[in-house]
N, C-alpha and C positions, 0 to 999 in steps of 0.2 A: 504494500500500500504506500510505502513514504517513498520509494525510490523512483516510482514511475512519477510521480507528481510533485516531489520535492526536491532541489537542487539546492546550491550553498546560495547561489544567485535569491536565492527566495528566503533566504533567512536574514534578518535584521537585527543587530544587537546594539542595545542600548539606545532602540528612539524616549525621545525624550517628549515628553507628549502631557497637553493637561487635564484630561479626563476621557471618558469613553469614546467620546464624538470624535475630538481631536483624533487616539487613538486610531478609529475605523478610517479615519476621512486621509490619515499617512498610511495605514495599509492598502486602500483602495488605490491612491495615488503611485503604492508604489506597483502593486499588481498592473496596474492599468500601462506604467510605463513600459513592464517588462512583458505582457504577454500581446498590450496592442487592442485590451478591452478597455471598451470607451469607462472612464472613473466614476460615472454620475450614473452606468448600470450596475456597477460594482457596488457602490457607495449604496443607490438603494436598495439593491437585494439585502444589503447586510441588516441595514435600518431597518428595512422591515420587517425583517425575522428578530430585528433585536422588540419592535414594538407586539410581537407576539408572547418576550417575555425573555429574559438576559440569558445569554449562551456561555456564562459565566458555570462552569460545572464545581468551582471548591478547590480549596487547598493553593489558590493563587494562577488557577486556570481559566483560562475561556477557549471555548473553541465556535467564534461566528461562521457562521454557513448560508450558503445559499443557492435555490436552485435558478439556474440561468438560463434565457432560452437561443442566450448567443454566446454563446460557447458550444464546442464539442467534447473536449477533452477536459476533467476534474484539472484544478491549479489550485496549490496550495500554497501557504506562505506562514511560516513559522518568524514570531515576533517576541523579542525580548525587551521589555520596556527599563529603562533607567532607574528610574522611581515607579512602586506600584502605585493601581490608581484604583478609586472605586467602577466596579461592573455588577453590581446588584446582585452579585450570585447569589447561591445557597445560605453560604457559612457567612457571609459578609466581612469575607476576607477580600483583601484589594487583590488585582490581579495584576503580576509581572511577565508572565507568557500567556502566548496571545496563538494559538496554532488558529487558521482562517482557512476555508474550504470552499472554493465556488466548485459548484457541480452541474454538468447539462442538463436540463430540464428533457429532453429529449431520451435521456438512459438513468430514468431515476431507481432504476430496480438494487443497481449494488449501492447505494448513498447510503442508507441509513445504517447497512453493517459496516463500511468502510465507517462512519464517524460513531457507529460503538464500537471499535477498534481502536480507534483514537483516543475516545472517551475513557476506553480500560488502559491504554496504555500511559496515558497520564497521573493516573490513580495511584502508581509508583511513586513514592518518596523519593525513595534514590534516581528518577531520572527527571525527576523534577530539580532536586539537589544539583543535578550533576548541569544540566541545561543551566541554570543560575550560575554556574561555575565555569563555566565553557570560557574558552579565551576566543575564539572564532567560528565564524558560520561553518566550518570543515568540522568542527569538531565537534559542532550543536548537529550537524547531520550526519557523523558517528554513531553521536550515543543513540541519536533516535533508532537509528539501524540496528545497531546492537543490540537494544533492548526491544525491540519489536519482533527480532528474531526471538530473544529470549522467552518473551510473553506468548510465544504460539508455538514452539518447540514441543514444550509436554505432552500438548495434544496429537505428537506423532507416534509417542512411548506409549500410548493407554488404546491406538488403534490395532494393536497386533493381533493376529489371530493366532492362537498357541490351542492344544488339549482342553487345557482348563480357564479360558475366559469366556466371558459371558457371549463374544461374538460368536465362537466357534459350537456355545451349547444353541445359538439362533438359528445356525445353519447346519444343524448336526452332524460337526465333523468332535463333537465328544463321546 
């Protein structure tokens, strides 16, 4: 999920920004310059899914999304703000990373498990720790990789089919 839609080019570290709107409207500005989508359809898909109610998920996260009907390809853009800022979340904790998600309106079938992927992958301490710790955008798109292999690894160890698990008594080879 992070590698086909996220490059170091799309990461920002340390914008410096005065509250949520600021925040969206230098995200939007900078997606716009880099992928070529106009900033005032970026800017509103965001607002309005933020007016549906803050994409602030907790622990100093937000992840704003949106679905688009001029785009084809998901772009994402991973944001590390200077100073945290209020985003209404959950915990009414401020928020210092900012991961943002345009998605095609046209292929909206994988969106909502790609951004609860995102959503569990954040949930980690340690790569929240670690993203606040990053010296560079190479390195903030490291750890995402690393740890998102990490977070979905397991589920390759508990699919084996052997004698005695549950798959093998489904298809009776016990």
């Amino acid at each position: 999920m992070i590698s086909p839609i996220l490059s170091e080019e799309d990461i920002s570290l340390d914008l410096v920004t005065k509250g949520k709107q600021s925040a969206l409207s230098k995200i939007a500005i900078r997606i716009a310059r880099r992928t070529g989508i106009d900033q005032q359809v970026v800017l509103r898909g965001l607002f309005d899914r933020e007016r549906l109610g803050s994409t602030g998920i907790g622990r100093g996260v937000a992840i704003p999304h949106a679905l688009l009907s001029t785009i084809y390809l998901p772009v994402a853009s991973l944001t590390r703000l200077a100073q945290p800022i209020d985003f209404e979340g959950p915990d009414d904790d401020r928020v210092d990373l900012i991961y943002t998600v345009l998605w095609p309106r046209s292929d909206p079938s994988p969106f909502l498990p790609a951004l609860s992927q995102m959503c569990r992958l954040f949930r980690g301490s340690q790569l929240r720790e670690q993203l606040r710790q990053a010296r560079s955008s190479d390195e903030m798109l490291a750890i995402l990789e690393i740890e998102s292999h990490q977070e979905f690894l397991p589920n390759l160890h508990t699919s084996r089919v052997g004698p005695d698990t549950e798959m093998s008594r489904q298809f009776g080879n016990a």
